[in-house]
C-alpha positions in Angstrom: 90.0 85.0 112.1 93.4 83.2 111.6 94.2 83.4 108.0 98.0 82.3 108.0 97.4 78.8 107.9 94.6 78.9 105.9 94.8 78.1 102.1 94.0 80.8 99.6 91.5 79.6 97.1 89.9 81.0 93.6 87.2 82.8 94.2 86.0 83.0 90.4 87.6 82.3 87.1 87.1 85.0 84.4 87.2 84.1 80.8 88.4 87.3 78.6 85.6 89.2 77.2 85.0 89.7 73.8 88.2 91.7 72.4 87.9 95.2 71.0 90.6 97.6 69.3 92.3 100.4 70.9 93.9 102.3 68.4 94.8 100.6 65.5 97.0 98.4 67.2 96.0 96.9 70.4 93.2 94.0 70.0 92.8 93.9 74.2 90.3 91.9 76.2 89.2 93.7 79.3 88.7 92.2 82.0 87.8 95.0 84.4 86.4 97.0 84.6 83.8 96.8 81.9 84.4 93.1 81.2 83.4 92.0 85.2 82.5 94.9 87.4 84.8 94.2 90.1 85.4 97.8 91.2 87.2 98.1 94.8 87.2 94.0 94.5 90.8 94.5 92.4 92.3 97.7 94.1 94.9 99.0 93.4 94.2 97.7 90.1 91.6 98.9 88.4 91.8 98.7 84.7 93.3 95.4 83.3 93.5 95.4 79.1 94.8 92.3 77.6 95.7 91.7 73.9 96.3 88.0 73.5 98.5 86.5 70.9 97.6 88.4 67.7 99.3 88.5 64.5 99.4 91.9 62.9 100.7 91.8 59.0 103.6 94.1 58.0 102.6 98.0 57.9 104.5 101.0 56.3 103.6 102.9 59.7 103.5 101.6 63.4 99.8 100.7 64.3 99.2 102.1 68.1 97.4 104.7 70.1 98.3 108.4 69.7 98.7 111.1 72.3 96.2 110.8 74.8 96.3 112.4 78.5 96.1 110.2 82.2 96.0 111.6 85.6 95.4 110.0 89.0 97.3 106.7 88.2 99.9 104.7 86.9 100.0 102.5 83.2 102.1 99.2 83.4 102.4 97.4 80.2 104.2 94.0 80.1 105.2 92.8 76.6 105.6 88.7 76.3 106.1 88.7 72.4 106.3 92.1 70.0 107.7 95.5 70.6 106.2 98.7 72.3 107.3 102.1 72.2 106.5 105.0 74.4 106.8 108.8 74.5 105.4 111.5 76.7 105.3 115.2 77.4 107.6 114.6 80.3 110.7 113.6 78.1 110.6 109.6 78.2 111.2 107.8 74.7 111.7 103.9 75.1 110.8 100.7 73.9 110.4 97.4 75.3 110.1 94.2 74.2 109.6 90.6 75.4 109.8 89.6 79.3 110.1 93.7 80.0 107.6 96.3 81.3 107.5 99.8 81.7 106.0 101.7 84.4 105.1 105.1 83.8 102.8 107.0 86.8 100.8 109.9 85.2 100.8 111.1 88.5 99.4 115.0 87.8 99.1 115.1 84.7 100.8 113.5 81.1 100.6 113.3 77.2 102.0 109.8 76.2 101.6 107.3 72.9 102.0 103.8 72.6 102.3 102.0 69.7 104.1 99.1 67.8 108.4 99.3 67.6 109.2 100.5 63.8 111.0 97.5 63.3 108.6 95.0 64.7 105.5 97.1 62.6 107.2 96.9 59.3 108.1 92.8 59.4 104.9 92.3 61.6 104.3 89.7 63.8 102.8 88.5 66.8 101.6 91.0 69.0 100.8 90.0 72.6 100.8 92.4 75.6 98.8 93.5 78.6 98.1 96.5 80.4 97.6 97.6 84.0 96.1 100.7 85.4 97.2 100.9 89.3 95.2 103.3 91.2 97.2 106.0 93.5 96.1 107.0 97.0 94.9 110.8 97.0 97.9 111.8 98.6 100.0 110.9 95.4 97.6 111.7 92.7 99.1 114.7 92.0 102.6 113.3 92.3 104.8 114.5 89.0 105.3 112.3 86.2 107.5 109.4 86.1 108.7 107.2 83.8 110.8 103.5 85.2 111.8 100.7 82.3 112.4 97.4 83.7 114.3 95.0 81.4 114.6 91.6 82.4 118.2 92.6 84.2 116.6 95.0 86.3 114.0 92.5 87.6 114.4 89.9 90.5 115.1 86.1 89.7 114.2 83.4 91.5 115.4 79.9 90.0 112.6 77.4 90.5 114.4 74.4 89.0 117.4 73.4 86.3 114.9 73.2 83.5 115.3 77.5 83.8 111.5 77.7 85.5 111.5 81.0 87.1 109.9 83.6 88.9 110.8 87.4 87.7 109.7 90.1 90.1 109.1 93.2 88.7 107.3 94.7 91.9 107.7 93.4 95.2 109.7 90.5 96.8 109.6 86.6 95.7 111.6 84.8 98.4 114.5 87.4 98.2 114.3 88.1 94.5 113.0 91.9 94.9 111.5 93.7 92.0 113.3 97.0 91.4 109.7 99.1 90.9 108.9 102.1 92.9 105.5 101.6 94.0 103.4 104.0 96.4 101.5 101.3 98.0 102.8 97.6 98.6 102.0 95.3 94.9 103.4 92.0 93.8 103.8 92.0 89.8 105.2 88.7 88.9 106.2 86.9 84.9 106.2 83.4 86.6 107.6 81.2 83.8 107.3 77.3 84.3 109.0 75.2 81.5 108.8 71.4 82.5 105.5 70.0 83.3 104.8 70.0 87.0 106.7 72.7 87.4 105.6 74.2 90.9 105.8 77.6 93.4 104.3 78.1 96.4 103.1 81.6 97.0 102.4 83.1 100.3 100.7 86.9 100.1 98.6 88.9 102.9 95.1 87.7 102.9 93.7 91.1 102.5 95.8 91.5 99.2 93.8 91.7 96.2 95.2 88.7 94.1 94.2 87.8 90.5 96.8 85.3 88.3 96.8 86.1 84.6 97.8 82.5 82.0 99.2 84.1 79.2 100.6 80.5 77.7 100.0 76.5 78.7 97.7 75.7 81.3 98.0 75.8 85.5 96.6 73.9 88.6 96.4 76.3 91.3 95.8 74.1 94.5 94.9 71.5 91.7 91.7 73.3 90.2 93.1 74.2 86.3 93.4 77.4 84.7 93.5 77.5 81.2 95.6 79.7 78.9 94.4 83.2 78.6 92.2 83.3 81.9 91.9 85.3 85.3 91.8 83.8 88.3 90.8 85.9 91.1 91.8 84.3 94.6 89.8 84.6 97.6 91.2 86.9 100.6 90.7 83.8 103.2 94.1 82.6 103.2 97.7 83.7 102.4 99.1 80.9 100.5 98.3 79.3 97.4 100.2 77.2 95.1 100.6 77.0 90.8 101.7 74.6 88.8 102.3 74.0 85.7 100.0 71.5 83.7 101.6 71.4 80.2 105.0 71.3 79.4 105.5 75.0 79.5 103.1 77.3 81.3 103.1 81.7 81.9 101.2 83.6 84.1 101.4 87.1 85.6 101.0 87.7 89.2 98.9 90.7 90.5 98.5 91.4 94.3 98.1 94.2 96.4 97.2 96.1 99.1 93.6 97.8 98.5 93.0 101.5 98.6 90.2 102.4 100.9 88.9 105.6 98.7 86.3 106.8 96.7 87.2 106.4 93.2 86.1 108.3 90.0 86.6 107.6 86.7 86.2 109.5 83.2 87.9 108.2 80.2 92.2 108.8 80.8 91.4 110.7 84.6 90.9 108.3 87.7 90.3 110.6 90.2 88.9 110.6 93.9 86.0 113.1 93.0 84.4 114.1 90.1 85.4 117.8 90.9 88.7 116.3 90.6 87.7 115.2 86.7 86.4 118.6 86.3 89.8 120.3 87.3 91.7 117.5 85.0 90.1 118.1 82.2 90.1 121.9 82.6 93.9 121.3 83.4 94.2 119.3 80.3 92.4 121.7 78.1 94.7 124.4 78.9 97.7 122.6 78.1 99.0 122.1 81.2 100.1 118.1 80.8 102.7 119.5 78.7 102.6 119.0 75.1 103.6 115.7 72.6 104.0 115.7 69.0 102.8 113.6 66.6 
């Protein structure tokens, strides 16, 4: 089938799920994959936690989520208001605030916390962040740690009209603005920022690519059926191009697209494995101290 001039649709819209805590300091929807079992529907994605605006009162000591281990994949969290900061056994301290992400693949094996900026904890605030687990092919599961912190400097720009609307490309390419993320399989990760009503972008991704659009703020029309703030729209892989824009004066989303991983995948807790002898070994691995060590 010729897909190239075909039209990408929505397949479904997702409202967010009822939110939970992780920690004391993330209040995160989930979306997949225990909100909508989606499984090899999202790869490479396959975890999507989503704490919409949320205000958190002033505290004496940062609310997060201790040290906790992860093997098999990578964590991206994106910040769009509130502070994060991160440490792990391989050495990485940083923090990261809005419009930035960090990228950190667990790879063989890590200790890392997350939890809310000193600063930001003790005036307190609102909180509003996502997270993305991306899945690695069994070739680079066992890759070693890694950590890469992309400010808004380090990520692509694309000017979508003098009003400052814009596309920032943290992974991938948007019409020449290139993302500067290391991925080990091809993903679009996009902050697509629209600040006039009407705003507009056309997109153009492989039909095969796994594509979902995240509205973190305002409200969209993608090929003019609306997508309300804090929604998921997961596009069909009919077509390659699709476009978004904005329906209120100022409207956010994050774009997620990639190439899907053709491989069993199993899951326990922080491990995302190919096997579940694979889990075994992690958590053997994990129990003898060999993801290095964090403290408190």
């Amino acid at each position: 089938m010729d897909t190239k001039n075909k039209i990408k649709q929505i397949e479904r819209i997702l409202v967010p799920p009822a939110p939970h805590m992780v920690g004391d300091g993330f209040r995160v929807c989930n979306f997949f994959p225990g909100g909508y079992n989606l499984k090899q529907r999202v790869s490479p994605f396959f975890l999507l936690d989503y704490n919409p605006p949320h205000y958190f009162p002033p505290a004496s000591r940062p609310r997060g989520v201790g040290g906790h281990p992860h093997r098999g994949f990578e964590t991206v969290t994106l910040v769009f208001q509130g502070a994060v900061a991160h440490h792990d056994s391989a050495g990485h301290a940083d923090v990261i605030g809005p419009g930035e992400v960090q990228w950190m693949t667990a790879g063989s094996g890590v200790l890392h916390k997350e939890y809310h900026e000193r600063s930001f904890a003790e005036q307190g605030g609102i909180f509003h962040v996502a997270q993305l687990w991306v899945n690695l092919p069994a070739k680079y599961k066992m890759s070693p740690p890694r950590y890469q912190s992309i400010t808004r400097e380090k990520q692509g720009k694309y000017i979508l009209d003098a009003q400052g609307s814009a596309v920032y490309v943290i992974a991938g390419n948007y019409k020449g603005a290139k993302g500067a993320v290391h991925t080990f399989t091809p993903i679009e990760l996009w902050n697509i920022e629209l600040l006039t009503e009407d705003a507009a972008l056309d997109i153009s991704l492989p039909a095969d690519y796994n594509t979902l659009l995240l509205v973190i703020e305002g409200e969209v029309l993608v090929n003019e059926h609306k997508v309300p703030a804090h929604t998921l729209a997961l596009m069909d892989n009919e077509g390659e191009h699709f476009e978004v824009r904005a329906k209120t004066p100022v409207a956010k989303a994050v774009l997620m697209s990639g190439a899907p991983i053709h491989e069993p995948i199993a899951h326990y807790g922080p491990f995302l494995m190919n096997s579940f002898e694979e889990i075994k070994q992690a958590i053997e691995d994990f129990n003898a101290g060999k993801f290095g060590y964090l403290e408190d």
